[in-house]
C-alpha positions as a Markdown table, in Angstrom:
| # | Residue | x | y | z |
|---|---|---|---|---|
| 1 | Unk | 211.1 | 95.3 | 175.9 |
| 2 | Unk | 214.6 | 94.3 | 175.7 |
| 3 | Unk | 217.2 | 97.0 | 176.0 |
| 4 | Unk | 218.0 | 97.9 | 172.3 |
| 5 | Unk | 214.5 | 98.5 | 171.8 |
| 6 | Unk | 214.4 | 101.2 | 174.8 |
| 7 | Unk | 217.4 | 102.9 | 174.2 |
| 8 | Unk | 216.4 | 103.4 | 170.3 |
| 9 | Unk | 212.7 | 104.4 | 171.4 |
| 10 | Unk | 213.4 | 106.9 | 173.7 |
| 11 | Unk | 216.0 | 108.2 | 171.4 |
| 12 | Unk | 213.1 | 109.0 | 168.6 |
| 13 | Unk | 211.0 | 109.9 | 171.3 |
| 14 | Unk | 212.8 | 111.9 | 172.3 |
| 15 | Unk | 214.3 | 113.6 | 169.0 |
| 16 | Unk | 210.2 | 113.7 | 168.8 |
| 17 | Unk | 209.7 | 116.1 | 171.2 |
| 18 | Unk | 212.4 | 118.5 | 170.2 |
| 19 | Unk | 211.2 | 118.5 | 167.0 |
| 20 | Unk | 209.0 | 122.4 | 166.2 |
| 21 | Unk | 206.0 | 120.2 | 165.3 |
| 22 | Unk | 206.5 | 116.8 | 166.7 |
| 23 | Unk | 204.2 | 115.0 | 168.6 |
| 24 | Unk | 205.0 | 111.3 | 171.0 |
| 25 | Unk | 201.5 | 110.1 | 171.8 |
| 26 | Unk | 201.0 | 107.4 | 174.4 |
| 27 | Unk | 198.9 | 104.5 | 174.1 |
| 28 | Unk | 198.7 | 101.2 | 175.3 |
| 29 | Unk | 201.7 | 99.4 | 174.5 |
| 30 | Unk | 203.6 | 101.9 | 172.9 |
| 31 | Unk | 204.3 | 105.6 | 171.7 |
| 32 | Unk | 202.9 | 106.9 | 168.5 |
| 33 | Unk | 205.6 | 109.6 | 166.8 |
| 34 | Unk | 204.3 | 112.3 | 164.7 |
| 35 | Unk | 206.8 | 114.5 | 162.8 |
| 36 | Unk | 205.2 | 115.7 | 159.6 |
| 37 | Unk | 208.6 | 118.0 | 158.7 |
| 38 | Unk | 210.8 | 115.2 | 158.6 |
| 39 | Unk | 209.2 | 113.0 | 156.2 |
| 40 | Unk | 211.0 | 110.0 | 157.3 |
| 41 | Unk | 209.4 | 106.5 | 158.7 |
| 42 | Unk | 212.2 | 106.8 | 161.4 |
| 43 | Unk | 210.4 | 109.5 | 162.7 |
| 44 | Unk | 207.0 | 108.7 | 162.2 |
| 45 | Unk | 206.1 | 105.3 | 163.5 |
| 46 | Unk | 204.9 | 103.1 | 167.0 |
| 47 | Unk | 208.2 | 103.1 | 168.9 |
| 48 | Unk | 209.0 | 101.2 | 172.0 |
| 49 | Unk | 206.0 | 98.6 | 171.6 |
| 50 | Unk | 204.8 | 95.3 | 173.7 |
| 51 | Unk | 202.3 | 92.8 | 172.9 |
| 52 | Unk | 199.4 | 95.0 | 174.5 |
| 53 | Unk | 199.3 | 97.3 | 172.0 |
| 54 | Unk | 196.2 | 99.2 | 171.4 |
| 55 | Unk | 196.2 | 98.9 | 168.0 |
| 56 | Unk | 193.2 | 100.8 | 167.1 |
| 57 | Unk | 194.5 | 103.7 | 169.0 |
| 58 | Unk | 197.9 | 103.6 | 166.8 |
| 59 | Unk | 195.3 | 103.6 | 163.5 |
| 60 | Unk | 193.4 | 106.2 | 164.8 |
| 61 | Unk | 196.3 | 108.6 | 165.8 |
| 62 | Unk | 198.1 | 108.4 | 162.6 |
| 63 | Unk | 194.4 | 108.7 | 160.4 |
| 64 | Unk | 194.3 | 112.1 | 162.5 |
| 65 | Unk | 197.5 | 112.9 | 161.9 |
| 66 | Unk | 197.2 | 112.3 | 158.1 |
| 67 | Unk | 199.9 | 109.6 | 158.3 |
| 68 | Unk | 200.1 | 106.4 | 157.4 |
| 69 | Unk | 200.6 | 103.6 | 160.0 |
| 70 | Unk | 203.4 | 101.9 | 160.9 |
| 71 | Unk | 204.7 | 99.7 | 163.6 |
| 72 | Unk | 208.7 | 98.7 | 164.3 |
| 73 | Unk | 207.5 | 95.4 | 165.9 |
| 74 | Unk | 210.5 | 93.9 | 168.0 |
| 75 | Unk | 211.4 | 90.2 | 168.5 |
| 76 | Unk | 208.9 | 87.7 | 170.2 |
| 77 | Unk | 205.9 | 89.6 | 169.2 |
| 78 | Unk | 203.6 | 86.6 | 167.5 |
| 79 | Unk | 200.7 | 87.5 | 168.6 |
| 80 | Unk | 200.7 | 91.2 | 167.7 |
| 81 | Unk | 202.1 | 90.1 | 164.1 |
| 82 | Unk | 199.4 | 87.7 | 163.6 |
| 83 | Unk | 197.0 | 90.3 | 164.4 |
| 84 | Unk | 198.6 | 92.6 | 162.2 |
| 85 | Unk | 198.7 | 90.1 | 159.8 |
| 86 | Unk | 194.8 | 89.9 | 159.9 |
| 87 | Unk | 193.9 | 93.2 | 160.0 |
| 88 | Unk | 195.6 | 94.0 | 156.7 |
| 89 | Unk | 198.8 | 95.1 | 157.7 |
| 90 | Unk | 202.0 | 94.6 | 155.2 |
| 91 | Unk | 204.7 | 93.6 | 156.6 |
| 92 | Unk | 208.0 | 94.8 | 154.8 |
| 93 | Unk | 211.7 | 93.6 | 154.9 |
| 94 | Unk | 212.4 | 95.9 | 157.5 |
| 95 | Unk | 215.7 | 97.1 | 159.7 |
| 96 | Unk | 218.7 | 95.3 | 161.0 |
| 97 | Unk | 219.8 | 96.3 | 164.7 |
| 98 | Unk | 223.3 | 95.9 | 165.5 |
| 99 | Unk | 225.0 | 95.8 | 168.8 |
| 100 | Unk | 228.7 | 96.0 | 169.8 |
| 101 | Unk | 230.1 | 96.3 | 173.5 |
| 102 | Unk | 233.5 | 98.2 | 174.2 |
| 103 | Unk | 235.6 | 96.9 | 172.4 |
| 104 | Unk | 238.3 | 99.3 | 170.5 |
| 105 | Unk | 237.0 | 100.9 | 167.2 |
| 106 | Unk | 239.0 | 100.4 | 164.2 |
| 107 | Unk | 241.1 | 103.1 | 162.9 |
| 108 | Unk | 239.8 | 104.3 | 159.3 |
| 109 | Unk | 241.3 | 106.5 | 156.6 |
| 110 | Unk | 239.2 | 109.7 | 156.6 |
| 111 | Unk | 240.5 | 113.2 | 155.4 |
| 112 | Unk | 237.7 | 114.8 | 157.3 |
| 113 | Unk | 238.0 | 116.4 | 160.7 |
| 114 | Unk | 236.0 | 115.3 | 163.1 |
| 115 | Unk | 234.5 | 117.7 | 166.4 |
| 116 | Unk | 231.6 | 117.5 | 168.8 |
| 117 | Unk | 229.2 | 120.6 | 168.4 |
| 118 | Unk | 226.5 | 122.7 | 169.5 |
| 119 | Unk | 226.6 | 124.6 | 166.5 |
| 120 | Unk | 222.4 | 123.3 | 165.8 |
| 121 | Unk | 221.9 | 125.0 | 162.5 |
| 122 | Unk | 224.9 | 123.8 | 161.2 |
| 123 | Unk | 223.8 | 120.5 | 162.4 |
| 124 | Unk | 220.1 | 120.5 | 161.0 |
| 125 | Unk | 221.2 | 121.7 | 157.9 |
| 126 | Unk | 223.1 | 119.1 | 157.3 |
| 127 | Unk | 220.9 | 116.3 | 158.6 |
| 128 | Unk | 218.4 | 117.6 | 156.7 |
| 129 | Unk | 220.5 | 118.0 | 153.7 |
| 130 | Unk | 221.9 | 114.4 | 153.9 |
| 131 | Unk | 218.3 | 113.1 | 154.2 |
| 132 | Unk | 216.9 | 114.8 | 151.1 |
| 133 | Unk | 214.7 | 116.6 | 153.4 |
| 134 | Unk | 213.8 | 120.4 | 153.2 |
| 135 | Unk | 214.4 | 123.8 | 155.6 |
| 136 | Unk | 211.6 | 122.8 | 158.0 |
| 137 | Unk | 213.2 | 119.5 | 158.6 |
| 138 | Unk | 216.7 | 121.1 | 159.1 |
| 139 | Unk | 214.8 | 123.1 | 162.4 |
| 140 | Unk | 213.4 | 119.3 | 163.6 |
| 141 | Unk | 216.8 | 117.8 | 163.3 |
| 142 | Unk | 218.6 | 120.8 | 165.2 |
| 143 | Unk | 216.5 | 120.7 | 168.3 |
| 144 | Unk | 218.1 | 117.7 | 169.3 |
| 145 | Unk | 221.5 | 119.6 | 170.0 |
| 146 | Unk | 222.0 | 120.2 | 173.6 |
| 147 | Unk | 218.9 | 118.9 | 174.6 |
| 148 | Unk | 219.8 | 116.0 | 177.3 |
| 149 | Unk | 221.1 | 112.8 | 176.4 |
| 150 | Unk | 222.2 | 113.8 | 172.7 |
| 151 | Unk | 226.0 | 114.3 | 171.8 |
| 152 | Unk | 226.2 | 115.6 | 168.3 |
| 153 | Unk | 228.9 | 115.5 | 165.9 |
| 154 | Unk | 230.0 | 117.7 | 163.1 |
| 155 | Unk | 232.5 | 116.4 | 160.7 |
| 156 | Unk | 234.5 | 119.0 | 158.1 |
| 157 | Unk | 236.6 | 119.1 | 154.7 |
| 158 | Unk | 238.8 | 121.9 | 155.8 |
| 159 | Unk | 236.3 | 124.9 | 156.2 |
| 160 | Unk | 233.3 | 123.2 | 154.9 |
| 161 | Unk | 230.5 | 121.1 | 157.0 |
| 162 | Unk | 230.1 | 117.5 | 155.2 |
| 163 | Unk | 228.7 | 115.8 | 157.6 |
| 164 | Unk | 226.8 | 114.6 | 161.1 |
| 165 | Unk | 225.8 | 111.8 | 163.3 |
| 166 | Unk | 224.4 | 111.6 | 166.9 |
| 167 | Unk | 224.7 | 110.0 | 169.9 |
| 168 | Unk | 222.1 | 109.2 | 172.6 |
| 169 | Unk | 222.9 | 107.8 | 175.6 |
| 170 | Unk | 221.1 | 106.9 | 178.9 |
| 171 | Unk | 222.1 | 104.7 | 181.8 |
| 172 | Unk | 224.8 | 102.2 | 180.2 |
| 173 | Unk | 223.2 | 101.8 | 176.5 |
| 174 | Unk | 223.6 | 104.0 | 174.0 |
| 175 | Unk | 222.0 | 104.3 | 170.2 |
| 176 | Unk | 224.1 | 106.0 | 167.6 |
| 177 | Unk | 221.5 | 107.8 | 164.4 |
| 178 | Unk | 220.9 | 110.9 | 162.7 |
| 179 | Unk | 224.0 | 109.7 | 159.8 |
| 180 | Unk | 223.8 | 112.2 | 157.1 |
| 181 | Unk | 226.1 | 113.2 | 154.6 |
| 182 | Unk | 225.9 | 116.2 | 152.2 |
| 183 | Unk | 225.8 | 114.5 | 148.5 |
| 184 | Unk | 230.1 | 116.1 | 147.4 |
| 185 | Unk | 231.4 | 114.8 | 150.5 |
| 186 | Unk | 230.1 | 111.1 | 150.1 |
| 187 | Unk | 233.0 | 108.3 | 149.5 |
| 188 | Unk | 235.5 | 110.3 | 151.6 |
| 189 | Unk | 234.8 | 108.2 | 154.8 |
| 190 | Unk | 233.1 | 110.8 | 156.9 |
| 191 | Unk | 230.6 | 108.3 | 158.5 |
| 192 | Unk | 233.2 | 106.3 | 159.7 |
| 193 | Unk | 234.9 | 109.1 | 161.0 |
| 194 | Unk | 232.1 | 110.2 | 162.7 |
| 195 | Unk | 230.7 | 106.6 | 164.3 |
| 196 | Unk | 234.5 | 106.2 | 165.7 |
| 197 | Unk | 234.0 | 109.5 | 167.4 |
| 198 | Unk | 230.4 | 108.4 | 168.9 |
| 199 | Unk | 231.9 | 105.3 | 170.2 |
| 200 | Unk | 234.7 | 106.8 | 171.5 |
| 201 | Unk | 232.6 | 109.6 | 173.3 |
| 202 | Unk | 230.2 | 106.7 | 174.5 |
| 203 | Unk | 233.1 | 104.9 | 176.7 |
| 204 | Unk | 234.4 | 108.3 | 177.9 |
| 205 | Unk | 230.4 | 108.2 | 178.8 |
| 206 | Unk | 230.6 | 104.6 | 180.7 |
| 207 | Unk | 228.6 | 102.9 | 178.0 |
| 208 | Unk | 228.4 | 99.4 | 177.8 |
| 209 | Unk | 226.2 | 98.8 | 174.9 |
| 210 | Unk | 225.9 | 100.8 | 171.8 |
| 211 | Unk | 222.6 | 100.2 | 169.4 |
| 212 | Unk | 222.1 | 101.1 | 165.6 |
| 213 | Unk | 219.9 | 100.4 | 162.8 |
| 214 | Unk | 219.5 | 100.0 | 159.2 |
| 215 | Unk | 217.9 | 98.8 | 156.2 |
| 216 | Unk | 217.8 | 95.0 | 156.3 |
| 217 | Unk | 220.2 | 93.3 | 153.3 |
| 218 | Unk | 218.5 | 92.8 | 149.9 |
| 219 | Unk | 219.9 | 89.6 | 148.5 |
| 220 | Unk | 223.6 | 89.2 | 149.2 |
| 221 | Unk | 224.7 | 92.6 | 148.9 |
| 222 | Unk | 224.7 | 94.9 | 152.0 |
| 223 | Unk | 224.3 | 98.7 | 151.7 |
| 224 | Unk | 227.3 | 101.1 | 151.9 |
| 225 | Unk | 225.6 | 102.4 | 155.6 |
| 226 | Unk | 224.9 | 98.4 | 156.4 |
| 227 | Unk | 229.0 | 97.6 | 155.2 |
| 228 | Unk | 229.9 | 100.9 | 157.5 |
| 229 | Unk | 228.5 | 99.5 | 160.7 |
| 230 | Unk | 230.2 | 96.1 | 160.4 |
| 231 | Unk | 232.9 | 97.8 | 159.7 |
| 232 | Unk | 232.7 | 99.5 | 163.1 |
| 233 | Unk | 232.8 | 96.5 | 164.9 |
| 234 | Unk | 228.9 | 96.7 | 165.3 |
| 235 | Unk | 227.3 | 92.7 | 165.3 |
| 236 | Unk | 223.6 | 91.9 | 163.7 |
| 237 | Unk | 221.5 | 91.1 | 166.4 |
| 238 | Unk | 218.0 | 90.9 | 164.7 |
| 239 | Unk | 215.9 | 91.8 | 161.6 |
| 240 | Unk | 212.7 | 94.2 | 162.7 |
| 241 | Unk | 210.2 | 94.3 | 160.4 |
| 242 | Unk | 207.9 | 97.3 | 160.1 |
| 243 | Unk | 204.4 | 96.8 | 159.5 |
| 244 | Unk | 202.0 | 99.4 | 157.6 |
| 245 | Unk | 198.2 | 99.8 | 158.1 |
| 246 | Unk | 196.3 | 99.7 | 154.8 |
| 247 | Unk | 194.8 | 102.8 | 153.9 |
């Protein structure tokens, strides 16, 4: 597993396990995540696979679970993709990782304040705000706050919470996820704000490698999220494609 892999997997893995009703269920060549709240493929997936997966062990878990099935299969992978590829499995256009070392952040314009926080509610609220999601998923997204590893940020207009991000680090890496934004504060450069910050805290940290993830492009036009990491000095590294068991 290369190294942007892990520091992503045990980054949901962990956000997983913090979560009031998640579940991260080993099996053979990778770790089934279960988080019915938070209604989100991120968070319900294989994570952190090899080419030995037990594949009918990642079916059967998610058939349990009432879920459907799907697999972030990392580069290298051929044989596990052609089995997939025979079993029925569609393969979709998947996520981009990026990667950027230490070098400095560029300044953007932003008239949000930007703080690291412990407040959790605040934080879940948001997250689960930004997402779309409901109250139960606000409670999954907050158990990551203070739990090891995670340094959460809180950005504000004046008084008011607009948005947050999160930072996971362990050893030298680092993955930088949970980007939300509350629908009035969009446009007003808060994510930037807030992925400066997390790079910033990761070389106070010691980091040497930052990870993050989005949608892949569709066509020649990147996403305002996809335009926000490049902006940030992120690089593409690969495309991931995620692969769903028919049902």
């Amino acid at each position: 597993m290369n190294e942007l892999e892990r520091i992503e997997a045990l980054a949901y893995r962990s956000a997983a396990e913090a979560a009031p009703d998640g579940i991260a269920h080993e099996v053979r060549g990778g770790v089934c995540l279960a988080v019915k709240s938070f209604p989100t493929s991120a968070l319900n997936r294989v994570v952190g696979m090899n080419g030995d997966l037990d594949v009918d062990a990642a079916v059967a878990f998610y058939a349990e679970a009432g879920l459907a099935c799907v697999l972030s299969v990392p580069p290298g992978l051929v044989e596990l993709e052609r089995e997939l590829g025979e079993r029925g499995f569609t393969r979709d256009a998947g996520w981009m990782k990026f990667e950027r070392g230490r070098e400095e952040p560029p300044e953007l314009a932003s008239d949000l304040r930007v703080e690291e926080t412990r407040d959790a509610e605040t934080f879940g609220m948001l997250a689960a705000e930004g997402f779309g999601a409901g109250s139960s998923a606000a409670a999954s997204a907050a158990g990551i706050v203070g739990r090891k590893g995670w340094h959460c940020f809180l950005a504000r207009a004046r008084d008011q919470p607009a948005a947050v991000g999160a930072l996971f680090a362990d050893g030298t890496s680092g993955w930088l996820g949970v980007a939300a934004t509350r629908p009035e504060f969009r446009r007003r450069g808060g994510q930037s704000a807030i992925t400066r910050a997390r790079i910033l805290k990761a070389f106070e940290l010691g980091l040497l490698r930052l990870t993050v993830e989005t949608g892949a492009r569709v066509g020649d036009r990147p996403a305002g999220s996809y335009r926000n990491i490049l902006r940030a000095g992120f690089r593409e590294a690969y495309v991931r494609p995620n692969w769903t068991a028919p049902r």
